[in-house]
C-alpha positions in Angstrom: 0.0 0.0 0.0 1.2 3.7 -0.4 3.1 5.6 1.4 3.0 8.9 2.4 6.2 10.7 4.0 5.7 14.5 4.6 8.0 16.6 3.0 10.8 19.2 4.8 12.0 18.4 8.3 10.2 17.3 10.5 9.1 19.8 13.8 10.7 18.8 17.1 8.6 20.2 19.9 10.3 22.3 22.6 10.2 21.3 25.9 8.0 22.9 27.8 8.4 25.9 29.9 9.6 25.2 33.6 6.8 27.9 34.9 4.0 26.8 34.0 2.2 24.4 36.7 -0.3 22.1 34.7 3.2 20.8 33.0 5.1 20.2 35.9 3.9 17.3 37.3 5.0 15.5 34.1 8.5 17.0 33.7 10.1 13.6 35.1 8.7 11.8 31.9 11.3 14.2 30.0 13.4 14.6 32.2 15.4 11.1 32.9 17.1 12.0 36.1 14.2 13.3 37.9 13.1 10.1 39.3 11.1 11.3 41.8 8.1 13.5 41.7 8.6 17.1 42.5 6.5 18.0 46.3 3.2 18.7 45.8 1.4 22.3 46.5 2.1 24.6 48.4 5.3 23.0 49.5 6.6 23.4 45.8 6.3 27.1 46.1 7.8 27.2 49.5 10.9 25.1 48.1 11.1 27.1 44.9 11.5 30.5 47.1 14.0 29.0 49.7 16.4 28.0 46.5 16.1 31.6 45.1 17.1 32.8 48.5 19.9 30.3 48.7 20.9 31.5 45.0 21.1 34.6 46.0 23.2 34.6 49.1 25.5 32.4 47.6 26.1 34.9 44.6 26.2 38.2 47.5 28.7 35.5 49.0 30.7 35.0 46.0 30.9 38.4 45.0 32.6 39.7 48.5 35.2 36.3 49.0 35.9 38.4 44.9 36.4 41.5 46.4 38.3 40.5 49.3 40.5 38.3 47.4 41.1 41.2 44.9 41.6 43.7 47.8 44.1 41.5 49.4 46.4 41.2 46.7 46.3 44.6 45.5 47.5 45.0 49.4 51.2 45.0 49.5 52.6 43.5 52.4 55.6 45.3 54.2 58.9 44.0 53.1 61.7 43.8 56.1 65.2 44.4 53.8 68.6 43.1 55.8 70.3 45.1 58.6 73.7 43.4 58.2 75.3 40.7 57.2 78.4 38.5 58.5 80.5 36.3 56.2 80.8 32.9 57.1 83.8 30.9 56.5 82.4 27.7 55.6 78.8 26.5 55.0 76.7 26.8 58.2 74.9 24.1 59.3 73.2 25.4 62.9 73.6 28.4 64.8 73.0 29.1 68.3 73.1 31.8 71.2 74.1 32.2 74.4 71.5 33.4 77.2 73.2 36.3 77.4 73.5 37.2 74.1 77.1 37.9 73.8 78.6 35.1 71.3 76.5 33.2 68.9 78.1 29.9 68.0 78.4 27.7 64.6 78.3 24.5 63.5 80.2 23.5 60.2 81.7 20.7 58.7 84.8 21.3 60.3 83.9 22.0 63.8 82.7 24.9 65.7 83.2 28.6 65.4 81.9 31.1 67.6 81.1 35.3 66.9 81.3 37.8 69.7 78.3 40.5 69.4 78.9 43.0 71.9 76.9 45.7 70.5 74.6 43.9 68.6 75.5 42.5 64.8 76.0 45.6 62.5 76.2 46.0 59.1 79.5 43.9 57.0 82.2 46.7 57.5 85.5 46.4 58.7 84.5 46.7 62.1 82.1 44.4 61.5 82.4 40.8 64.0 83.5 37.6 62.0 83.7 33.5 63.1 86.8 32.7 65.0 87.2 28.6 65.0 87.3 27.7 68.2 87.6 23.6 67.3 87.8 21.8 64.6 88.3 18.1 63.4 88.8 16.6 60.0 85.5 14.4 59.0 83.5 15.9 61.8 80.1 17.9 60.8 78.5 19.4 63.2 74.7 19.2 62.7 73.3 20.4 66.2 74.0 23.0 69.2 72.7 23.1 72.5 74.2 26.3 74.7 73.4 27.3 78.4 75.0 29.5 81.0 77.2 27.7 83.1 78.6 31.2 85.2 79.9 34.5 84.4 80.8 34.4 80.9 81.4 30.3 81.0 79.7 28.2 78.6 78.6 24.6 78.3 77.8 24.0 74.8 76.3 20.5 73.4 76.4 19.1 70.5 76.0 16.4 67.8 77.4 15.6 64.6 76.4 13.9 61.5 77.5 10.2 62.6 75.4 10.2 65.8 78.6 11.3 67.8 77.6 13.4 70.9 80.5 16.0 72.3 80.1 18.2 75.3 82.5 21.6 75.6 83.1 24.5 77.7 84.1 27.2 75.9 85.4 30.2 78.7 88.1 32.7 78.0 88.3 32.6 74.1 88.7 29.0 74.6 87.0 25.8 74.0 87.5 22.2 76.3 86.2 19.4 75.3 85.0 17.6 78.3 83.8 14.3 76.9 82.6 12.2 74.4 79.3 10.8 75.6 79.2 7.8 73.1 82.7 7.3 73.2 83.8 3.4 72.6 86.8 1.4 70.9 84.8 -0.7 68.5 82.9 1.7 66.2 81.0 -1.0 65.3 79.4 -1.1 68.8 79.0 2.3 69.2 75.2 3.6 69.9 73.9 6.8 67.9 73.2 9.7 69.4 69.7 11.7 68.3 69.2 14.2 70.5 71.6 16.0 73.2 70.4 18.8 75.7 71.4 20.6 78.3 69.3 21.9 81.4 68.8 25.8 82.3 71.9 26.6 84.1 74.1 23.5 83.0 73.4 21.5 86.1 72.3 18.3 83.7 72.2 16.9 80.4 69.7 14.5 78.6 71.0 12.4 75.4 68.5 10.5 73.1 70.4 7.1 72.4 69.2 5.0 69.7 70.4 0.9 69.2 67.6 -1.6 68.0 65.4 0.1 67.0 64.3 1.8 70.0 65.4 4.8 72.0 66.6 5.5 75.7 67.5 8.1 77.6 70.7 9.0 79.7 70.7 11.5 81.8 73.9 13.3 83.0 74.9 14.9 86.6 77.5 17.3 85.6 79.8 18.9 88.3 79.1 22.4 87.3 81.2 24.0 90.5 84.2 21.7 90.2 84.1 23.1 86.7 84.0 26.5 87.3 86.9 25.9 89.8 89.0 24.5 87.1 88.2 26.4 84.7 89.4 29.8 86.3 93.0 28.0 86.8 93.4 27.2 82.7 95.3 30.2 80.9 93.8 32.1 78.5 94.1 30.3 75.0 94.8 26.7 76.4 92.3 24.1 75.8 92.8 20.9 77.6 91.3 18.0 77.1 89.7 15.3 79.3 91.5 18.1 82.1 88.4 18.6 83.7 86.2 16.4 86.4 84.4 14.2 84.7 80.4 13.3 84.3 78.6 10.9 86.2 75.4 9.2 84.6 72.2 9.1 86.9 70.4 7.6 85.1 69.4 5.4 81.7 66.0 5.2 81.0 64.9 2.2 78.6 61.8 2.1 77.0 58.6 0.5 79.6 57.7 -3.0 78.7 55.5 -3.7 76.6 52.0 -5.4 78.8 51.8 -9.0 78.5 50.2 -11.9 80.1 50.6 -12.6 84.1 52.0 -15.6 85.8 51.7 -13.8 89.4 48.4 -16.0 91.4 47.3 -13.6 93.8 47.3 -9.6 94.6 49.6 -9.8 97.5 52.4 -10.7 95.2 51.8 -8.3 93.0 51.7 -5.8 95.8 55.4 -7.2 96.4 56.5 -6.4 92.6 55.4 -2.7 93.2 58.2 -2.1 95.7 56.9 1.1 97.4 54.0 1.5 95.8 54.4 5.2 94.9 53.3 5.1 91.2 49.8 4.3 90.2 48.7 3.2 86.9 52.0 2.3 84.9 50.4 -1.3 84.4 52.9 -3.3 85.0 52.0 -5.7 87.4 48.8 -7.3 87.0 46.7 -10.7 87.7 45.5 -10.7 83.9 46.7 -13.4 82.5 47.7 -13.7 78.0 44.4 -15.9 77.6 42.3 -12.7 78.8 44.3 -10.2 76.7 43.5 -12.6 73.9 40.0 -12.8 74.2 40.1 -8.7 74.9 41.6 -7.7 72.3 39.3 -9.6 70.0 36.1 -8.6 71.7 37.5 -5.3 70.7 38.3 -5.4 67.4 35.3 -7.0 66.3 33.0 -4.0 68.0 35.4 -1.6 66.2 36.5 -3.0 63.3 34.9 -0.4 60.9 36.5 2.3 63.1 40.3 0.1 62.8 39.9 0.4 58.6 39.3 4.0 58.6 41.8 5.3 61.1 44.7 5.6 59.5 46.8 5.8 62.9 45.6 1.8 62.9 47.4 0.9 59.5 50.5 -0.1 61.0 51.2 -2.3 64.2 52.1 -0.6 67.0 55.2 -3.3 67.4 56.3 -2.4 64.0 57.2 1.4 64.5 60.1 2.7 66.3 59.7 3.9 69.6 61.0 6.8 70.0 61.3 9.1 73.1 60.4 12.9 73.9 62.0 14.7 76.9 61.8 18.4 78.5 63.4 19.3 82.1 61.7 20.7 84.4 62.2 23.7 87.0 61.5 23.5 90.7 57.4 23.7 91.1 54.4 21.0 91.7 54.1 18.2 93.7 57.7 16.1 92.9 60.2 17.9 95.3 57.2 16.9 98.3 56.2 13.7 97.0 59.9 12.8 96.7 60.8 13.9 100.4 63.8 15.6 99.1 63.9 19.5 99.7 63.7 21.3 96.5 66.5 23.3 94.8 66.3 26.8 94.1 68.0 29.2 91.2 66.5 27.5 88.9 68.2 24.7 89.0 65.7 21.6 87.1 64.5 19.1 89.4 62.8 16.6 87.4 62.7 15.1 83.8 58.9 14.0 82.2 59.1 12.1 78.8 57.0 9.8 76.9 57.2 7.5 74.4 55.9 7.7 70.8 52.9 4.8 70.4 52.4 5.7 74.5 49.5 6.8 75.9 51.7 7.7 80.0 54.0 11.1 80.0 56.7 9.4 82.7 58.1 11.8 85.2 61.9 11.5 87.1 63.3 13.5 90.1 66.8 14.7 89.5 67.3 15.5 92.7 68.1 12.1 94.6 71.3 11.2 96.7 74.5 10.4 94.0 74.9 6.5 93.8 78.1 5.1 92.9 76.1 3.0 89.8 73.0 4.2 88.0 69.8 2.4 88.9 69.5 0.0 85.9 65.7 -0.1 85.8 64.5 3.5 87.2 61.1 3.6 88.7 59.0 6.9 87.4 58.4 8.7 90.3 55.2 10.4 88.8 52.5 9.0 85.7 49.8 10.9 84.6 48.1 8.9 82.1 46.3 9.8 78.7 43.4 8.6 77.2 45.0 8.5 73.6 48.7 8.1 72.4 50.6 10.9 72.1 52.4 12.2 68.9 54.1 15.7 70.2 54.6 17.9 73.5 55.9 21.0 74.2 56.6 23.2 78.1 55.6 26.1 79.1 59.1 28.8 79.4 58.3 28.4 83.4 57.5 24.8 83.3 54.8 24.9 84.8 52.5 24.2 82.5 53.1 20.8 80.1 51.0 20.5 76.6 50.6 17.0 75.0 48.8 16.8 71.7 47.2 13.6 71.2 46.3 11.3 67.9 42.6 11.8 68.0 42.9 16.0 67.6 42.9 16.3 71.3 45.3 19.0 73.2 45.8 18.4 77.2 47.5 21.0 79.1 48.6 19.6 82.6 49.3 21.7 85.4 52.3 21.0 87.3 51.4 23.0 90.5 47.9 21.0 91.0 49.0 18.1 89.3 45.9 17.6 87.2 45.0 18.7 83.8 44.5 22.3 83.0 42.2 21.6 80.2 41.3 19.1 77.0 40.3 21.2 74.1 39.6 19.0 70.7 41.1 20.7 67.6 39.0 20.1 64.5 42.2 18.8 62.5 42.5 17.3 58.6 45.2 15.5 59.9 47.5 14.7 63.1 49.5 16.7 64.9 53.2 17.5 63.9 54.8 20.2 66.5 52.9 22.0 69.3 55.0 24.9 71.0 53.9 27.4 73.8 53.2 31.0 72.5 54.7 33.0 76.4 54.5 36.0 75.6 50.7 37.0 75.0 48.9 40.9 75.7 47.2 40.0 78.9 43.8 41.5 79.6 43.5 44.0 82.6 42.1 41.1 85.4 45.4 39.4 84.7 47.0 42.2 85.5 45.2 42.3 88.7 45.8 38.5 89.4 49.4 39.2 88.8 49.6 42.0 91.2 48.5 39.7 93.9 51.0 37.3 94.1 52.4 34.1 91.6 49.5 32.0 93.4 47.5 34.2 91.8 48.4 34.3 88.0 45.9 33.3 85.8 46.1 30.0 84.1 45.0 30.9 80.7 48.0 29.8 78.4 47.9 30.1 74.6 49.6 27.3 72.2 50.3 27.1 68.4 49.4 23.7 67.2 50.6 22.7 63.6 49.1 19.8 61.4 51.2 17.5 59.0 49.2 18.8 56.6 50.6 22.6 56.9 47.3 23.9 58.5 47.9 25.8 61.7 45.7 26.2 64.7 45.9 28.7 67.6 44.6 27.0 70.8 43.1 29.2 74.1 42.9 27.2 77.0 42.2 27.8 80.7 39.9 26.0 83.5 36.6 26.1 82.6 34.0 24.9 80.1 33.9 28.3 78.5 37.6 29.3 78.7 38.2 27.2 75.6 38.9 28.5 71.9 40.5 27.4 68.6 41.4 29.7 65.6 42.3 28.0 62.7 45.5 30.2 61.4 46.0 28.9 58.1 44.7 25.8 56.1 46.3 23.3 54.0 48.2 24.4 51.2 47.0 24.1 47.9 50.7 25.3 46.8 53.3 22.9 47.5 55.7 25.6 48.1 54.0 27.4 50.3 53.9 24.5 52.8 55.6 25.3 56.2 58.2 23.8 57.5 58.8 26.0 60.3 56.7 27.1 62.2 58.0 29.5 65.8 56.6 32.2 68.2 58.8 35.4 68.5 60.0 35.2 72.4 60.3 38.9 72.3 57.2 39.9 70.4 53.4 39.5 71.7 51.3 37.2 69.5 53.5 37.1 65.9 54.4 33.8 64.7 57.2 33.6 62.0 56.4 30.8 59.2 59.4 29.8 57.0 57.7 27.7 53.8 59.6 25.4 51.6 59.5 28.0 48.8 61.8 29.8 50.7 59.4 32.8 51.8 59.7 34.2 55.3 57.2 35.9 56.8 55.4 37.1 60.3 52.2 36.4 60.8 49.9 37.8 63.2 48.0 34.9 65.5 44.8 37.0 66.1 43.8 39.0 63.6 45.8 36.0 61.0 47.0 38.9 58.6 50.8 38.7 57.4 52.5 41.4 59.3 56.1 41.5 56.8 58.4 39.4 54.6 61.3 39.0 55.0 63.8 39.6 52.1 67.3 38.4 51.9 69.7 40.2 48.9 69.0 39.2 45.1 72.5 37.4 45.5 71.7 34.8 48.0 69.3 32.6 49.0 67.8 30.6 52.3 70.1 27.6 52.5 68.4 24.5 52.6 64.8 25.7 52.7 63.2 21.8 53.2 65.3 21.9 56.8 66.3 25.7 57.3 68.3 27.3 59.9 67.9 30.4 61.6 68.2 31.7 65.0 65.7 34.0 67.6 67.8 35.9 69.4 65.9 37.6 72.5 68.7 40.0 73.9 68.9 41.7 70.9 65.6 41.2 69.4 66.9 39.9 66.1 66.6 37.4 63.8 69.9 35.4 62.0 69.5 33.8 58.9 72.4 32.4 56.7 72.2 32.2 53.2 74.0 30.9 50.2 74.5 32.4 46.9 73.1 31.5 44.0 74.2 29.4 41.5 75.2 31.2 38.1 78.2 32.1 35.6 78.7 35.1 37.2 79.2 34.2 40.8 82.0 36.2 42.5 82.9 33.4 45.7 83.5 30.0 45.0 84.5 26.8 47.0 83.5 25.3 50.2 81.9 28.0 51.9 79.4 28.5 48.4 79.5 32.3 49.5 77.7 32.1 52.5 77.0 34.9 54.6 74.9 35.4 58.1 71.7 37.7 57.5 70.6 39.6 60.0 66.7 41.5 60.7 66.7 43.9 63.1 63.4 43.8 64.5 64.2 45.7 67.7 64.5 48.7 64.8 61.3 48.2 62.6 58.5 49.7 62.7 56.1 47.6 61.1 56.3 45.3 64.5 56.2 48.6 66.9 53.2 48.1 68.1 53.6 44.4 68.9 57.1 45.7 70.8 55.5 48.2 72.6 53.1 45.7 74.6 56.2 43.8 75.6 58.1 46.7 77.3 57.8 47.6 80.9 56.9 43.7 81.9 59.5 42.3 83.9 58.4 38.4 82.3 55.4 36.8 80.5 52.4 36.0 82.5 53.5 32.0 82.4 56.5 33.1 83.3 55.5 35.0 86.4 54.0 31.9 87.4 57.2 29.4 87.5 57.9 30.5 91.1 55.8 27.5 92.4 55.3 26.1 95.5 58.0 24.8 98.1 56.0 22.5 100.5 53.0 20.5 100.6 50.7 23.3 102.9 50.8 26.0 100.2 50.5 23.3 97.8 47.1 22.6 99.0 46.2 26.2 99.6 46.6 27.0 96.3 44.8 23.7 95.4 42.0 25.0 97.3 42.3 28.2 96.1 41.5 27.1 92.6 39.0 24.7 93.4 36.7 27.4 95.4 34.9 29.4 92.3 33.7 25.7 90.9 31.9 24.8 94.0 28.5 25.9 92.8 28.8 24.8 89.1 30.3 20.8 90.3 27.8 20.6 92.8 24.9 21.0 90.0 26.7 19.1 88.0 27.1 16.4 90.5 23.1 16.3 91.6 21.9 15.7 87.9 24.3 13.2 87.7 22.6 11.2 90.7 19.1 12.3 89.3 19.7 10.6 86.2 21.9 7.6 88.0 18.2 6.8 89.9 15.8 7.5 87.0 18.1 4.6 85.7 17.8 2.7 87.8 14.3 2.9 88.4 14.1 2.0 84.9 16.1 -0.9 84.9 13.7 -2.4 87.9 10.6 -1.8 86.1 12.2 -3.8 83.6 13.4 -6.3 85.5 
């Protein structure tokens, strides 16, 4: 049969129009993705309005995050240029000053040199200070400096070179001694590595990180700081002895705790008997649970939390698998130790105990220094103090006056422990996109005018907010407010994660002698101070067109509070037409005045006329156990009201339980 095809092209129908009602109903037959029905009247209406709103907020929003981006870089940022510069005989690798700011000293691959600054670093003339070697070895790179005051113009300097080798000298006179070698042996084979060596405040003892196995322990040193002094005024000037000098005594070598396994003990009076004196609470040690019940425990648990094991990424690896390393800070007279120990405290600031912890550790271990001298160090130390944590911790950090210690923890939580009540300050949770890396103590903070009123009254008195800069390992920063209380909490995020890879920091310091600035070194090599409260960048730093930051992924620089400057050396750049050559690649020591600018005036300006930093005012502590418990009391008084509330709707709802639980029953 015929046919019949219509002739031209045939008319496609246009969807209909979106605001008219009769056809909406049947828009999901077109429409493939709509495969549900739109709401019905008058709630269609309702939703239709609430997405215009939305629409348009989000385009007022846009349109200001446009402006304020465009306004902020048309702002230029104030750039600090170089107020001297020092040439450096070799290649720097660390720098360091003393307390009293009169030498700043050098690590090199040669040895050590030291710089006299008198009057303060000037600019490169030819009365200009330069590096004077004070020792130097072939093969010998020195990669880390300690320094502390051991007397009037005497120094005891630490330090660690690139093979693990720790050294301690005393550098008085012009002159340098080495005292000793503090992983000295015959056999290099079965020498231990050295990772970290420090010095306490005033030179009285020393703490070196010792790595063998693949695990970490600590030695701590007794040094004979007035025999020293003694000996050191009968050297001439310009003679350096060696091994001349009385030497150190070890007082201790803390090994890592055991790790918690099964017990063969049968009943608690024998364990009683393994706890000695019974001092220390809650180290877990010695137990009645046998390896059958941490069997079955540790299954019970993993199969309630297993989801919660695969997405935590601090689960991925076995805890027996990772090295354990340890984290140590001395600690100044102050708190419970000196009267728990029965030993009198020392004064002049002389540290009396060590804390540390472990890494994959949930207890921060604490040791009196101040016990009688045995002929041989206890082999297995007892902790004389363990405050425990509910999650393990990855960094720590001490407040300038040690009173106040900071853990940060692998679930985003920050405690603050305070040493004078021994019991946490506060637990603040930092909404993190990843763990913790450093956590430092920001001492120097404008304090409002009731601190300044607490203050007047007395160190029992000072207030006990404190203010800490937490960074992530993903570059963000975080400003953290704590202080007792429920409201005395707050967290500023400073910065978040870089989407530039060379803008990520890798350092990351408060000024000590400017109120609330922060300076950020990022792997791009750009310097810069950043205010922590308003979070606006305050200046960059600029070093010459000639040189650059030296080693930017690990740099080196130096704070230096007495005269309120900061040291930077810097290499010069590669290229045809460079005038200094060799060894030393051109390397010369930058220095910022910042006692001199004016862009950080008014940060300056809050500083002067205070004798110390709030924290700081507060290190005097307590010396016995009455006005230990006075100022226990003293801070447990205001809470009365708000813990007894708390604690009767805690027994309301513990009997409405349990008047529940009956009726069920």
């Amino acid at each position: 049969m015929p046919v019949y095809i219509r002739k031209g092209p045939a008319d496609i129908p246009e969807p209909p129009d979106s605001g008219h009602g009769d056809d909406e109903e049947e828009l999901f037959l077109s429409d493939p993705d709509q495969l549900q029905d739109q709401l019905p009247q008058p709630f269609r209406m309702i939703d239709k309005v609430l997405d215009r709103l939305v629409d348009r907020a989000w385009d007022f929003i846009s349109q200001r995050e446009t402006v304020r981006v465009t306004e902020q870089a048309i702002q230029t940022i104030p750039i600090m240029q170089v107020s001297g510069d020092v040439k450096l005989p070799v290649r720097t690798n660390c720098v360091a000053c003393s307390e009293d700011g009169r030498y700043i000293f050098l690590g090199h691959p040669h040895g050590l040199s030291v710089m006299a600054q008198p009057q303060g670093i000037t600019t490169s003339s030819s009365s200009s200070p330069y590096c004077v070697p004070v020792w130097q070895e072939d093969h010998v790179e020195i990669t880390s400096l300690h320094i502390t005051c051991l007397g009037e113009m005497v120094y005891l300097l630490a330090s660690l070179d690139d093979m693990g080798v720790a050294r301690l000298f005393a550098y008085y006179s012009e002159t340098s001694h080495l005292i000793k070698v503090m992983n000295e042996t015959d056999d290099l084979n079965q020498r231990s590595v050295c990772v970290k060596f420090e010095l306490s405040r005033g030179g009285d003892y020393g703490a070196a990180t010792i790595s063998c196995n693949g695990c970490q322990c600590l030695e701590v040193y007794r040094f004979p700081k007035d025999s020293w002094l003694k000996e050191l005024s009968q050297h001439a000037p310009g003679v350096g002895d060696t091994g001349k000098l009385s030497p150190v005594a070890m007082l201790m070598k803390i090994k890592p705790p055991k790790p918690h396994t099964g017990s063969t003990m049968k009943s608690p009076f024998e364990v009683l008997q393994k706890t000695e004196d019974g001092n220390v609470i809650g180290s877990g040690q010695n137990h009645l649970i046998s390896s059958r019940q941490w069997e079955d425990q540790d299954a019970v648990f993993k199969s309630v939390y297993r989801k919660y094991m695969v997405t935590n990424p601090s689960n991925t690896t076995d805890p027996e698998d990772r090295p354990s390393c340890v984290t140590s800070h001395f600690l100044l007279p102050g708190g419970l130790f000196p009267v728990l120990g029965g030993v009198k405290p020392q004064t002049g600031g002389v540290a009396v105990a060590v804390c540390l912890w472990w890494s994959g550790r949930h207890n921060l271990l604490q040791y009196l220094l101040c016990k009688a001298p045995r002929d041989k160090p206890d082999p297995e130390p007892k902790p004389d103090a363990l405050w425990p944590n509910a999650q393990e911790i990855l960094c720590s950090a001490v407040s300038s006056c040690t009173r106040h210690i900071t853990l940060g923890l692998v679930t985003g939580l920050v405690t603050v422990w305070d040493r004078h009540l021994g019991l946490p300050l506060s637990v603040v949770s930092v909404e993190a996109d990843s763990v913790f890396s450093s956590i430092i103590f920001v001492d120097y903070w404008p304090s409002t005018a009731t601190e300044d009123a607490l203050h007047s009254q007395g160190p029992n008195h000072s207030s006990t907010q404190v203010h800490l800069l937490v960074t992530c390992k993903s570059g963000a920063c975080h400003r953290v407010d704590a202080g007792r209380g429920l409201d005395s909490h707050n967290v500023t995020q400073l910065s978040e994660r870089p989407s530039d890879p060379g803008c990520f920091p890798v350092v990351t310091a408060a000024v000590p002698f400017l109120q609330r600035l922060a300076l950020i070194m990022q792997r791009n090599g750009k310097i810069l101070l950043q205010d922590m409260v308003d979070r606006r960048v305050v200046c960059c730093f600029s070093l010459p067109d000639t040189h650059l930051l030296a080693n930017p992924w690990n740099p080196v620089f130096l704070l230096d509070p007495t005269q309120q400057s900061l040291l930077i050396p810097g290499d010069q750049r590669p290229g045809p037409d460079s005038g200094e050559e060799g060894e030393d690649r051109g390397s010369r020591l930058f220095v910022f005045r910042l006692r001199d600018a004016a862009v950080v005036k008014p940060y300056r300006h809050e500083y002067v006329g205070r004798a110390s930093s709030p924290q700081g005012q507060s290190g005097t502590g307590t010396s016995n156990l009455e006005e230990t418990c006075n100022l226990y009391f003293q801070q447990r008084v205001p809470s009365v009201e708000e813990r007894n509330k708390v604690m009767t709707e805690t027994w309301n709802q513990l009997q409405e339980h349990a008047a529940m639980v009956l009726l069920q029953n």
